[in-house]
SETOR-390714 format. One record per residue (C-alpha): residue number from 0; residue in three letters; x negated, y, z negated. Coordinates in steps of 0.5 Angstrom, whole numbers, m for minus. Layout:
<nodes>
[node NUM; ALA; [X; Y; Z]]
...
</nodes>
This chain:
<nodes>
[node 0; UNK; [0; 0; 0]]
[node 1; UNK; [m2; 7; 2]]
[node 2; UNK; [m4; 12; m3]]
[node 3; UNK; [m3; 19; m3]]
[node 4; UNK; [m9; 24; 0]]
[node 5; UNK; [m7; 30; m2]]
[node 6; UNK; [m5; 32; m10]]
[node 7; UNK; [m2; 38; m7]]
[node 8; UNK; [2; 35; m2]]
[node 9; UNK; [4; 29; m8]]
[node 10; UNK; [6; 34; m13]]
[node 11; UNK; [10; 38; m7]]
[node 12; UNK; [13; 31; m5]]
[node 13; UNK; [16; 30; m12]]
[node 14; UNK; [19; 37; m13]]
[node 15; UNK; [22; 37; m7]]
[node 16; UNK; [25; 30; m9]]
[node 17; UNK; [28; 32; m16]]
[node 18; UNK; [30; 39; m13]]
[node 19; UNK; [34; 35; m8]]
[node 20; UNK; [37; 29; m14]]
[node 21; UNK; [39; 36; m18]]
[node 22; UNK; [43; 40; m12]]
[node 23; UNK; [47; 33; m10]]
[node 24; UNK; [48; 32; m17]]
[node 25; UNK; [50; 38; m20]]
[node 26; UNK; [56; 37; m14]]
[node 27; UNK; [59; 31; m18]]
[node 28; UNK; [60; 35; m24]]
[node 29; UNK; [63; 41; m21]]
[node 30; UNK; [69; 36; m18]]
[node 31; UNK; [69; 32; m25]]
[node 32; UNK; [70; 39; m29]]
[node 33; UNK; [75; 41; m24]]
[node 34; UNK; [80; 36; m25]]
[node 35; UNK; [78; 36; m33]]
[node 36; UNK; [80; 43; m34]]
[node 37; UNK; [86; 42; m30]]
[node 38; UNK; [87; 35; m33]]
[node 39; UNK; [91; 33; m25]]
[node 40; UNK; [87; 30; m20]]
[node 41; UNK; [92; 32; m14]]
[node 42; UNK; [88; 34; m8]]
[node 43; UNK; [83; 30; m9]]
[node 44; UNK; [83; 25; m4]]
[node 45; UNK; [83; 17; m7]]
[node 46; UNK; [81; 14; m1]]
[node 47; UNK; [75; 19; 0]]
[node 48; UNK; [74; 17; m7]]
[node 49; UNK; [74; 10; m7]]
[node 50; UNK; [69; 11; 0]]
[node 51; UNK; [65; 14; m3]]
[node 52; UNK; [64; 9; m8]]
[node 53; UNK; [63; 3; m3]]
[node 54; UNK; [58; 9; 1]]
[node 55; UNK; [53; 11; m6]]
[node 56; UNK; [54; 3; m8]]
[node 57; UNK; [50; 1; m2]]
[node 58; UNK; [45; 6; m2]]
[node 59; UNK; [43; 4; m9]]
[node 60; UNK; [42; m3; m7]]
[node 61; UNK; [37; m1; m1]]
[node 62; UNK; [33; 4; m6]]
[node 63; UNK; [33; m1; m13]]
[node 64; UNK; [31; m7; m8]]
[node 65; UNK; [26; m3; m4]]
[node 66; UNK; [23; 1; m10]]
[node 67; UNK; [23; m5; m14]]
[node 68; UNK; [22; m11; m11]]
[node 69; UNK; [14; m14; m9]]
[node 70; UNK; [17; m19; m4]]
[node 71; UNK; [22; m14; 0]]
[node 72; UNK; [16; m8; 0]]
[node 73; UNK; [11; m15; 2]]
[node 74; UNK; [16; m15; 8]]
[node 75; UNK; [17; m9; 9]]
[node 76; UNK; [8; m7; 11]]
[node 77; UNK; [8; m14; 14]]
[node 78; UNK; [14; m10; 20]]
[node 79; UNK; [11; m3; 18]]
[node 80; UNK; [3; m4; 16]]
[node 81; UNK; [0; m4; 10]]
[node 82; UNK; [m3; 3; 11]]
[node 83; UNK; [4; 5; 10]]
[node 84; UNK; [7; 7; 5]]
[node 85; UNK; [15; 6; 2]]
[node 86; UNK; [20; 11; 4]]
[node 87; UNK; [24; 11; m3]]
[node 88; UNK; [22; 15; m8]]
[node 89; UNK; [24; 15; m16]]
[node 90; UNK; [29; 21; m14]]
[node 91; UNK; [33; 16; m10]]
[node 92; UNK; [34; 11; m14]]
[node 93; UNK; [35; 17; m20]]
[node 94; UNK; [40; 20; m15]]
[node 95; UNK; [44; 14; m12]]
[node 96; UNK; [44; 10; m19]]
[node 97; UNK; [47; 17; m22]]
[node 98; UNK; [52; 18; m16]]
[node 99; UNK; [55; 11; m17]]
[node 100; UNK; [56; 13; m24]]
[node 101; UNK; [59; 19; m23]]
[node 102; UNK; [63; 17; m17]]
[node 103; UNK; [66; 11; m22]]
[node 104; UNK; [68; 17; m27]]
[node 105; UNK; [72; 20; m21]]
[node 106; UNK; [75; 14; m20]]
[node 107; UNK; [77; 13; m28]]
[node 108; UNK; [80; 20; m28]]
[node 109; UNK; [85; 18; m23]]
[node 110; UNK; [87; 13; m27]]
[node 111; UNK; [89; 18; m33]]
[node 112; UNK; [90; 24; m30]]
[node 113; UNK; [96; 27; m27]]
[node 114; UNK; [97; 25; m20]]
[node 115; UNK; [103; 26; m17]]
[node 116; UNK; [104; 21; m11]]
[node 117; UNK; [98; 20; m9]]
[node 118; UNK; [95; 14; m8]]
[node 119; UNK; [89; 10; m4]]
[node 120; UNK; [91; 8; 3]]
[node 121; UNK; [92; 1; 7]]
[node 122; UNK; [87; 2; 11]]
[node 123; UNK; [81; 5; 6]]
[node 124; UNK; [83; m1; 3]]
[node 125; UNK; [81; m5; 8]]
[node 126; UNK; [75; m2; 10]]
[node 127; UNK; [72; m3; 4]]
[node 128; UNK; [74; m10; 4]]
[node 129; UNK; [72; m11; 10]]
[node 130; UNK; [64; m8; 9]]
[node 131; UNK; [64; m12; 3]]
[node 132; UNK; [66; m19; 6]]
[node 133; UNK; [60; m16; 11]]
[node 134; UNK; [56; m15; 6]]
[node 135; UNK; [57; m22; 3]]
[node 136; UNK; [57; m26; 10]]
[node 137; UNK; [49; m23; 12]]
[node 138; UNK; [47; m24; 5]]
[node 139; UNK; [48; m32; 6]]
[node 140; UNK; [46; m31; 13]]
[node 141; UNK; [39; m28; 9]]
[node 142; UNK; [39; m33; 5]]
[node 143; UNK; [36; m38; 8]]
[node 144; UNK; [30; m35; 11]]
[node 145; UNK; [28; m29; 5]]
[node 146; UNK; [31; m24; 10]]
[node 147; UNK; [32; m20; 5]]
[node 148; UNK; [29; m13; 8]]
[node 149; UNK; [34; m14; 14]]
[node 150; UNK; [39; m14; 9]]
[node 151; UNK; [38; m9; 4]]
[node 152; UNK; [37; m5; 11]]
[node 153; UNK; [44; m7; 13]]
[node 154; UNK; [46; m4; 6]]
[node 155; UNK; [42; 3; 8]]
[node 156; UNK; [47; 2; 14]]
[node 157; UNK; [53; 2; 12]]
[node 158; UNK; [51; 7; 7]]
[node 159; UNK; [51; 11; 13]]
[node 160; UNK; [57; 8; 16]]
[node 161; UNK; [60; 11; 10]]
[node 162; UNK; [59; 17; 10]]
[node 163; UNK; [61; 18; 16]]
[node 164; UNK; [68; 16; 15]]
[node 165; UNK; [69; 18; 7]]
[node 166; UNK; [70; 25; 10]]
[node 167; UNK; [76; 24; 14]]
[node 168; UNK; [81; 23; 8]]
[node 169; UNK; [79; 29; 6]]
[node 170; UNK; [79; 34; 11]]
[node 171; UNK; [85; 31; 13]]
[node 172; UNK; [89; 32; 6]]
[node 173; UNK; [86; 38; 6]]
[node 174; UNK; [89; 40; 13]]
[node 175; UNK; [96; 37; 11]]
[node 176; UNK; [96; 41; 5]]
[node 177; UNK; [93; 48; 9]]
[node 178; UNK; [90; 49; 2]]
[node 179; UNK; [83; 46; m2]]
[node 180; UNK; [87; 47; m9]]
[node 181; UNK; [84; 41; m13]]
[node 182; UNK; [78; 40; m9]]
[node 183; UNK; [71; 42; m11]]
[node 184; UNK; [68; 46; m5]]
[node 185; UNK; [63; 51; m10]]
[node 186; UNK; [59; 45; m8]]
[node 187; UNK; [57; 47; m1]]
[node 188; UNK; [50; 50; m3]]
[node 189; UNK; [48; 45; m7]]
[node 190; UNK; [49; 39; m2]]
[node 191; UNK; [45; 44; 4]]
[node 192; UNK; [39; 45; m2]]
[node 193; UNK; [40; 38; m3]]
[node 194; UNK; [39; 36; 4]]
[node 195; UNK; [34; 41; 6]]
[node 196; UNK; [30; 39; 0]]
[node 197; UNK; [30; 30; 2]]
[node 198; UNK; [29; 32; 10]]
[node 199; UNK; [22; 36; 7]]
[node 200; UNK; [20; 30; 2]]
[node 201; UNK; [20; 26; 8]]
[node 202; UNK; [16; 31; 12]]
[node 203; UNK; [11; 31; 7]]
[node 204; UNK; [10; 24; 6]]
[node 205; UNK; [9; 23; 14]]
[node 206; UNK; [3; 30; 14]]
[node 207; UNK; [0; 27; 8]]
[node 208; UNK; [0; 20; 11]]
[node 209; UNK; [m1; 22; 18]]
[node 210; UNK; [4; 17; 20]]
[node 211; UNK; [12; 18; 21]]
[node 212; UNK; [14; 11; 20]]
[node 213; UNK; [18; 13; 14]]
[node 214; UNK; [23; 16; 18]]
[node 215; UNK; [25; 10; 22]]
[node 216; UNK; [24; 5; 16]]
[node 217; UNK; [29; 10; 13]]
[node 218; UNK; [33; 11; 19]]
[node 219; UNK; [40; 13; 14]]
[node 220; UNK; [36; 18; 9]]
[node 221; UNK; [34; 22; 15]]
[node 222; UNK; [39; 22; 19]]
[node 223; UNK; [44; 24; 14]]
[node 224; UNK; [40; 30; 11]]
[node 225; UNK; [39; 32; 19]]
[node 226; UNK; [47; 32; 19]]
[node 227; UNK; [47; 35; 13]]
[node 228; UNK; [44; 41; 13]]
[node 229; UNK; [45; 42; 21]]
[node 230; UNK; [53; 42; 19]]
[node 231; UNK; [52; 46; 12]]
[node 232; UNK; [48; 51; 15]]
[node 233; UNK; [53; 52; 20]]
[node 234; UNK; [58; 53; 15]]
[node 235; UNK; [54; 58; 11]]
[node 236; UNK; [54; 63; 18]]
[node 237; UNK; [61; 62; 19]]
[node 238; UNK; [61; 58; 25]]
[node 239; UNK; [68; 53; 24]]
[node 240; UNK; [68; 48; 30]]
[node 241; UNK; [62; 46; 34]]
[node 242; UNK; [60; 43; 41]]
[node 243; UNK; [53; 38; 39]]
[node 244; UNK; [48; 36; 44]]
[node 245; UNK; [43; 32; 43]]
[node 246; UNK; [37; 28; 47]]
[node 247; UNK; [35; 21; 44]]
[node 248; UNK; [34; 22; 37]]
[node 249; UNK; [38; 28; 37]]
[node 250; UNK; [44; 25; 41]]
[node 251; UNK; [44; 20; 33]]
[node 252; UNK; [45; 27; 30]]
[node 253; UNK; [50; 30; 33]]
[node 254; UNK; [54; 23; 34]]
[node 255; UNK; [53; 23; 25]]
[node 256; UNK; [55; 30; 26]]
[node 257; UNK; [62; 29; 29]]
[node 258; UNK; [63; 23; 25]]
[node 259; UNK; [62; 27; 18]]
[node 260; UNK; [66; 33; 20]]
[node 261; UNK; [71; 32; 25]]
[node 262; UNK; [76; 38; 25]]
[node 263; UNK; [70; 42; 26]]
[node 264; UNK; [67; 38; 32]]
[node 265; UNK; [68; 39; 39]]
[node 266; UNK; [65; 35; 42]]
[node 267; UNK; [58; 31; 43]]
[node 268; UNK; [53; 30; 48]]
[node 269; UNK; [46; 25; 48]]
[node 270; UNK; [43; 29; 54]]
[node 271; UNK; [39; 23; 54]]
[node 272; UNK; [44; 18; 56]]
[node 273; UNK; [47; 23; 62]]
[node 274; UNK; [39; 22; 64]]
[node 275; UNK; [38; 15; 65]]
[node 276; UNK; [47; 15; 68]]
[node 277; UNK; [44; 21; 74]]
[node 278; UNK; [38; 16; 75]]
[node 279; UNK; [42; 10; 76]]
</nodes>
């Protein structure tokens, strides 16, 4: 395993890490106080909720193994190098263990607080019982061989997976309702802080290391903070809809983009695609 060659750029790494762990979790609280002081969790969307939950518990599987586990991170040099270093830091597995537990309370205010008809959908449920049956089948499909790094990787997929389709009951409840009452929209600074800051931790680690490996061996942390930050970015200047275009790793971008946000997209455009369609 690599090490680092720079004390200045480690440090740097590490601050930006937890300043990214800080901004995403304080986000989580803003939405808990709120449905405390009102004591009524109407226009928060469940389905969002229970998304969420499946989307964060994922991506603590994919950390806390990584982190942890010799024989998966033996695997993962023996596919990137030895000279590589891992692309989990301790602020992710910080982050994604606190995000399930705080998603958790969100879940349990539910159950105790005023709700009016609300209730989570068939097809929310569905989905989760159809990514978990997913889930269990690749982990018996792992088995076998000791798989486990492509399945902690299928984990960090349907992580992203998630996060592109949790936003959509709430955006439409918010719609539906032509108001934000009940939820928590304070939190967009600190989830564009959060995204900047974990885009700049993996830029760090790839200059130090003279390597980008981590940002295709961490393909969903990536492309997460890019859409992220693009959209929230976005928002802070007043755009409210959006067309995207992007080329080859772009084009994953903006498709992440129209799927997290779908009432402010457009329209998408992977420019590379068109490319080889105008060659053929």
């Amino acid at each position: 395993m690599a090490s680092w060659n720079s004390i200045p750029l480690e440090i740097s790494y590490e601050i930006a890490g937890w300043i990214a762990f800080a901004s995403w979790s304080i986000s989580f609280y803003l939405q808990v106080i709120l449905n405390f002081r009102r004591k009524c969790v109407v226009g928060l969307s469940f389905d969002f909720v229970v998304l969420n939950l499946t989307k964060h518990s994922s991506y603590m599987i994919y950390n806390v193994c990584l982190y942890f586990s010799p024989v998966i991170q033996k695997q993962y040099f023996d596919t990137y190098g030895d000279k590589e270093m891992i692309p989990v830091a301790a602020n992710d597995v910080a982050f994604s263990i606190h995000a399930v537990v705080m998603t958790a309370l969100l879940l349990f205010q539910i159950f105790i607080y005023e709700r009016g008809s609300q209730k989570v959908s068939r097809l929310a449920a569905a989905i989760v019982i159809v990514v978990w049956t997913f889930a269990a089948i690749c982990f018996f499909i792992a088995l076998p061989t000791q798989s486990w790094l492509w399945l902690i990787s299928l984990f960090n997929s349907i992580q992203v997976f998630m996060t592109c389709v949790k936003y959509i009951p709430q955006a439409k409840m918010n719609f539906t309702r032509k108001s934000t009452d009940g939820w928590s929209i304070e939190n967009t600074l600190l989830d564009f802080t959060g995204g900047v800051t974990n885009y700049m931790q993996m830029v760090i680690q790839s200059i130090d290391q003279n390597s980008w490996v981590n940002f295709y061996g961490n393909i969903g942390k990536t492309l997460l903070s890019l859409a992220e930050c693009m959209a929230k970015l976005m928002e802070k200047i007043g755009i409210e809809k959006f067309s995207v275009v992007g080329r080859s790793y772009g084009g994953f971008v903006a498709y992440h983009m129209t799927q997290m946000w779908p009432e402010k997209s457009r329209e998408s455009c992977d420019c590379k695609l068109r490319d080889q369609h105008k060659k053929v």
